[in-house]
C-alpha positions in Angstrom: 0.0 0.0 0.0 1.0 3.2 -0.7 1.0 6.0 1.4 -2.4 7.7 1.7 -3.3 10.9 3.0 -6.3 10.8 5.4 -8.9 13.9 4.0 -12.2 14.4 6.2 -13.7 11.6 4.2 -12.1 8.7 3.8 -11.5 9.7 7.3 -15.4 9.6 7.9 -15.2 6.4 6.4 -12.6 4.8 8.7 -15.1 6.2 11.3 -18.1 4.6 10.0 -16.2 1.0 9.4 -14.6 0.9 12.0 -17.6 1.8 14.5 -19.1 -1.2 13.0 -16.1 -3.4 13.7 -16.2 -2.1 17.4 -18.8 -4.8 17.9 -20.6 -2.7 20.4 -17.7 -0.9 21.8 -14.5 1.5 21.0 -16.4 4.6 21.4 -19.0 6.6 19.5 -18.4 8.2 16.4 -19.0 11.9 17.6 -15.6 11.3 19.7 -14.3 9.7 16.6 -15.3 13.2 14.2 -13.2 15.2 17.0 -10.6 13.5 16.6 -10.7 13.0 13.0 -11.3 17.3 13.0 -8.3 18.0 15.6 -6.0 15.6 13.3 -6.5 17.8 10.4 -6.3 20.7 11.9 -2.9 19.8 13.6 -1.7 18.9 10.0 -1.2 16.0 8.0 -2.6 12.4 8.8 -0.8 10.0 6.6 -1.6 6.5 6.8 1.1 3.7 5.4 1.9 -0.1 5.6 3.6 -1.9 7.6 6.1 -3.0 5.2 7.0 0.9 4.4 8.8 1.4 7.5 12.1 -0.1 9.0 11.8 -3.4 11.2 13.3 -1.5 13.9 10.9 1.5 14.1 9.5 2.0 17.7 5.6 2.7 17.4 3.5 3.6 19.9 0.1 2.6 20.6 -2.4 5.3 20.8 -5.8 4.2 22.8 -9.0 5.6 24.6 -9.4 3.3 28.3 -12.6 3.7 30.3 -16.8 3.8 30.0 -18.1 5.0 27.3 -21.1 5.6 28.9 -20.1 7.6 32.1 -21.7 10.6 32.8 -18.2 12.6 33.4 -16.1 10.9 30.9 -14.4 13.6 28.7 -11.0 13.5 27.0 -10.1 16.3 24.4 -7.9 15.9 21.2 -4.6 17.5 23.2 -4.5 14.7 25.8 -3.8 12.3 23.2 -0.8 14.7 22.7 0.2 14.4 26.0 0.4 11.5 26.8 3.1 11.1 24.5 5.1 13.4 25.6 4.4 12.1 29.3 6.3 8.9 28.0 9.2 11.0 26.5 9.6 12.9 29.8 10.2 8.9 31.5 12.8 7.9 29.4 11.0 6.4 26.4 12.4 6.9 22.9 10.7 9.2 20.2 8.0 7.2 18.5 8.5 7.0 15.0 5.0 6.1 14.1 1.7 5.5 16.0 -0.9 2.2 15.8 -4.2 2.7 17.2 -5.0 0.1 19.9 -8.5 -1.3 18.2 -11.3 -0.5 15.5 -14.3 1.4 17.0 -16.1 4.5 15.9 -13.4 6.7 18.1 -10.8 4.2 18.6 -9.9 3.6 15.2 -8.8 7.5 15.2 -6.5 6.8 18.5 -3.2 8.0 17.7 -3.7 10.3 14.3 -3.5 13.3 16.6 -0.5 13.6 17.8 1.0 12.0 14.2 -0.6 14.5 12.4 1.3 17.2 15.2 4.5 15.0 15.2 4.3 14.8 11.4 4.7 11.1 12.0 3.0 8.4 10.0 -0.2 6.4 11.2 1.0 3.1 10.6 -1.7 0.3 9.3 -0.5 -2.1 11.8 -3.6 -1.9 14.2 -3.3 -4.1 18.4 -6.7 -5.7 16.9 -8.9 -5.1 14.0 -11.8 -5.5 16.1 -12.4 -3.6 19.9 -11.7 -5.1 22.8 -12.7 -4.3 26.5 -9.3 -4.6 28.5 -6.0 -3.2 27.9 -4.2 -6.5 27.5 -6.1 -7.6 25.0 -5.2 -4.7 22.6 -1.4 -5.7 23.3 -0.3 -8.1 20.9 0.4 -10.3 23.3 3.6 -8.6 25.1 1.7 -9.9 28.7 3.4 -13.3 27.7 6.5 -12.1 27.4 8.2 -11.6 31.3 10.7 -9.4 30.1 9.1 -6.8 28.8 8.3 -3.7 31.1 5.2 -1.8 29.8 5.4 1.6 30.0 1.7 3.8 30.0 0.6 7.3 30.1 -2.6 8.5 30.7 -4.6 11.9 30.9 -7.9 12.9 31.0 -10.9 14.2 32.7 -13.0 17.2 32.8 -10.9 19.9 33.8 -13.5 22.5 34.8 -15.1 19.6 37.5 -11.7 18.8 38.5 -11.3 16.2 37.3 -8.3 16.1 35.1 -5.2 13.4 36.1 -2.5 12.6 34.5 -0.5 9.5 35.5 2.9 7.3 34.2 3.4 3.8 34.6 5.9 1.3 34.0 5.7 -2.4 35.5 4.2 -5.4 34.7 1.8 -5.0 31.5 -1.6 -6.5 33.4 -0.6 -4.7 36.3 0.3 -1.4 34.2 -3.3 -1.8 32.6 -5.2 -1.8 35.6 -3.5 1.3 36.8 -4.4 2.8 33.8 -8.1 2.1 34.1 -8.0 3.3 37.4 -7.1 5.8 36.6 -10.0 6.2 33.9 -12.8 5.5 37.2 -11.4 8.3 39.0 -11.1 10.8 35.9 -14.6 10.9 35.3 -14.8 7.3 33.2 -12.4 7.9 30.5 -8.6 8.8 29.8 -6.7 9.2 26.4 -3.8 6.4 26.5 -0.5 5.9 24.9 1.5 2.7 25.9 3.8 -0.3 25.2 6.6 1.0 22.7 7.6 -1.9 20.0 9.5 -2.2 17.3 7.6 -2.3 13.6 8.8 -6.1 13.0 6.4 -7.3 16.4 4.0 -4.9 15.2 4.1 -7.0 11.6 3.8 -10.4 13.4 1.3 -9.9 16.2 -0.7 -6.9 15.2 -3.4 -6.4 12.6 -2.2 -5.6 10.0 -4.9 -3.9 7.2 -7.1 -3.4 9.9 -7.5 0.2 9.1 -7.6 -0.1 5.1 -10.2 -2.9 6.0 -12.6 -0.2 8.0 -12.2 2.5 5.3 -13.1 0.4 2.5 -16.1 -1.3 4.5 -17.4 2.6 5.6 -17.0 3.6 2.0 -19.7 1.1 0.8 -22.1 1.5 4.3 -22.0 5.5 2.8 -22.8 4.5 -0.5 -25.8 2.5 0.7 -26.9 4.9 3.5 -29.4 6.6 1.6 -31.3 3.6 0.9 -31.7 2.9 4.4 -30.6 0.2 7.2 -31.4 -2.8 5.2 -29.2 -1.8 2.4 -26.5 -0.6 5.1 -26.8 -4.2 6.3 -26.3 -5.8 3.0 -23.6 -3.5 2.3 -21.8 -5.2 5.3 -22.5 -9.0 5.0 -21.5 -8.4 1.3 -18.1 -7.0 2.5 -16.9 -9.0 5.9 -19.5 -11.8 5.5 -22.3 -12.8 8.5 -25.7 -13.5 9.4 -28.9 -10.7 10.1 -30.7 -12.4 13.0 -33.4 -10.4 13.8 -34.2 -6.5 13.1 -36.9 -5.5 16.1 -37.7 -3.6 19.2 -34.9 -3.4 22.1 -37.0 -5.0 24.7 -34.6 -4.7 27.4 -31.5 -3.2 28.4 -29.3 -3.1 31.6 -26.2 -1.9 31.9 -23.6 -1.0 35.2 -20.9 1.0 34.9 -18.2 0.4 37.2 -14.4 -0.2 37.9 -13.9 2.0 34.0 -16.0 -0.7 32.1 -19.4 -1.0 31.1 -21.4 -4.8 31.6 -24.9 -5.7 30.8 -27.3 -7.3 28.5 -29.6 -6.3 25.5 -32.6 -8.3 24.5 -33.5 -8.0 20.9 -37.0 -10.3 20.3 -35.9 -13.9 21.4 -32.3 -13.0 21.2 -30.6 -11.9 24.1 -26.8 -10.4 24.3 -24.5 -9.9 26.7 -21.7 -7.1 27.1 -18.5 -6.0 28.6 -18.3 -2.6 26.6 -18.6 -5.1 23.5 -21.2 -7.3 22.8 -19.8 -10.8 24.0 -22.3 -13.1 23.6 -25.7 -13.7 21.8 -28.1 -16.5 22.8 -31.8 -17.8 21.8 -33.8 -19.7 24.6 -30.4 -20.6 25.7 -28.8 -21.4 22.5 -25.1 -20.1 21.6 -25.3 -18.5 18.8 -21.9 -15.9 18.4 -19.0 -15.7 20.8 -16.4 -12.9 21.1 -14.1 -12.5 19.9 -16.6 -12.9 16.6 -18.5 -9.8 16.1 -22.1 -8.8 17.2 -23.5 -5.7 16.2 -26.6 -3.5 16.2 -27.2 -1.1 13.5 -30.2 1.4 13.8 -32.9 0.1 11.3 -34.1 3.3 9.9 -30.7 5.0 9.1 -28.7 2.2 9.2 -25.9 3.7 11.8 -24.2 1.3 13.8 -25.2 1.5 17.6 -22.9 0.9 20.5 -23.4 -0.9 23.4 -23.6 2.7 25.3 -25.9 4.6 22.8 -28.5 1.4 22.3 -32.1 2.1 24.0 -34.9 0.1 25.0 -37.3 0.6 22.5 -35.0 1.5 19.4 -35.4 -0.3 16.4 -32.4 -2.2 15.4 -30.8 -4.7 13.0 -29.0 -7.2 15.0 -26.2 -9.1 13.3 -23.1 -11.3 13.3 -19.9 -11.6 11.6 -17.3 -15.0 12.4 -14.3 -14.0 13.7 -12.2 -16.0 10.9 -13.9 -12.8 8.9 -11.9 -10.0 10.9 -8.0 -9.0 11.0 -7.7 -9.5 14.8 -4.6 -9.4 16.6 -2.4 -11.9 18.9 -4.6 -10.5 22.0 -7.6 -12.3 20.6 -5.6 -16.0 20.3 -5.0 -16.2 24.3 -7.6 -18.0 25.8 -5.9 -16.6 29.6 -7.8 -13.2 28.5 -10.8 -14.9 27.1 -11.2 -16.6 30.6 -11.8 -13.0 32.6 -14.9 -12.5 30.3 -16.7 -15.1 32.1 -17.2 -14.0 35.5 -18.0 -10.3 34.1 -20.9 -11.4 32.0 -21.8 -14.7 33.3 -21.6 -17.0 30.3 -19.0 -19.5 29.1 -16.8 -18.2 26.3 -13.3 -20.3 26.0 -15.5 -23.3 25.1 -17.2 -21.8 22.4 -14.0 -20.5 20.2 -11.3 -23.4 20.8 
């Protein structure tokens, strides 16, 4: 792939993808469009492969931790400048690209702000071409590897309530990560994130690579198809990744507790009933298994055919409820280790490693 400069559309379009891939999380497109505006108005946003960077390149993941449906969570397109040059004030070396952490309809931006400031490249090299709800999933699977010491900055919070925090750690990467959404719960629910410095040639092997590419070609087509309404929307996207529509109706039901930086609950769609921990993780009828996370469940609002996170979705809403296999999606080495499939379970009460070995 050649480099590509991001404009305000195909940006839109990485947007609109890759709120889809979220699966229910990675934050709502409005936080997405900010970005997307205060990357272009820092300067340029170019996107490139992979392969068009030297092995030893250090990148930098760029990432958004928390509840995306707190009350007070509020991070602004400067903290994700800062927290880079939090990890340059402890010792780590100048970035010579950034990855975002996950796809999601902010997430997928995560990153292209301070490029487009640093005049550094957004490199296509995604943690996981899906979203993800913890920290060490979006990691490539660095948690295995003893020797490496993670190193995390965060900031955000609203600073008129207060709430602002900044915060630097280095340790242990599970242990790093739950600092880091710590910090998030006492911020107001969410904190901009950069972490875990590698070199491009793990990036190549463990991350998803095309990830990005992948969400701005799908968004280009759900735009093309958006005036014909949700159904078309809906073929647009089982045309392009492949899946199943399993039932466009009524939300029935929805609970959801924030708490600890995540959000958990369910959503009843008709007979179908999903659970979530900021994604969707399961979906079941009368007690059938019918998808699993890592594969991807999503709601798209019938009528305009948006998607609908997790956060956003409302009892009584109209939506088109689908799935997508996971041997569909670019996901990353966070998604093969069953360790960080196993602390789903507890959060949503279903059985997942069981269902995806």
């Amino acid at each position: 792939m050649a480099k590509r400069t991001i404009t305000k559309e195909t940006g839109e379009a990485a947007i609109l993808g890759g709120a889809v891939l979220g699966g229910g999380g990675g934050g709502s497109m409005e936080k997405g469009r900010l970005n997307l505006r205060g990357a272009l108005e820092a300067g340029e946003v170019v996107l490139i492969d992979i392969d068009d960077i030297p092995p030893d390149t250090v990148l930098i993941t760029g990432s958004a931790v928390g509840a995306p449906a707190a009350a007070e969570a509020r991070v602004e397109p400067k903290d994700y400048l800062r927290v880079v040059e939090i990890l340059k004030e402890n010792g780590c070396p100048a970035p010579g690209g950034f990855i975002p952490n996950e796809c999601g309809g902010s997430s997928i931006t995560n990153g292209w702000v301070p490029a487009a400031l640093m005049g550094l490249p957004v490199v296509d090299a995604l943690c996981n071409g899906r979203a993800h709800p913890t920290g060490v999933m979006g990691s490539m699977g660095l948690h295995r590897d003893t020797r490496y010491v993670s190193r995390q900055a965060a900031a955000g919070g609203d600073r008129e309530k207060g709430l602002y925090l900044e915060l630097h750690v280095a340790g242990k990467l599970g242990s790093a990560s739950s600092m880091i959404r710590a910090a998030a719960d006492k911020s107001g629910g969410l904190v901009a994130v950069a972490r875990n410095p590698v070199a491009a040639s793990y990036a190549k092997v463990h991350g998803a690579c095309g990830a990005l590419r992948q969400a701005i070609d799908l968004g280009e087509r759900m735009k093309k198809a958006m005036p014909r309404g949700g159904d078309a929307v809906l073929a647009s996207i089982l045309d392009f990744l492949g899946g199943e529509h399993i039932v466009t109706g009524a939300v029935a039901r929805k609970e959801i507790v924030t708490r600890g930086g995540f959000d958990s609950g369910c959503v009843t769609v008709g007979d179908f009933e999903t659970t979530f921990w900021n994604e969707y993780m399961t979906l079941e009828s009368r007690g059938e298994r019918l998808a699993t996370f890592p594969g991807l469940i999503m709601t798209l609002d019938a009528g305009s055919g948006l998607p609908v996170t997790t956060a956003e979705v409302q009892e009584g809403q109209t939506v088109i409820l689908f799935v997508v296999p996971a041997d569909r999606l670019i996901l990353g080495q966070g998604m093969r280790c069953m360790e960080l499939m196993e602390e789903i379970e507890p959060v949503v009460g279903k059985k997942i490693v069981e269902y995806i070995r």
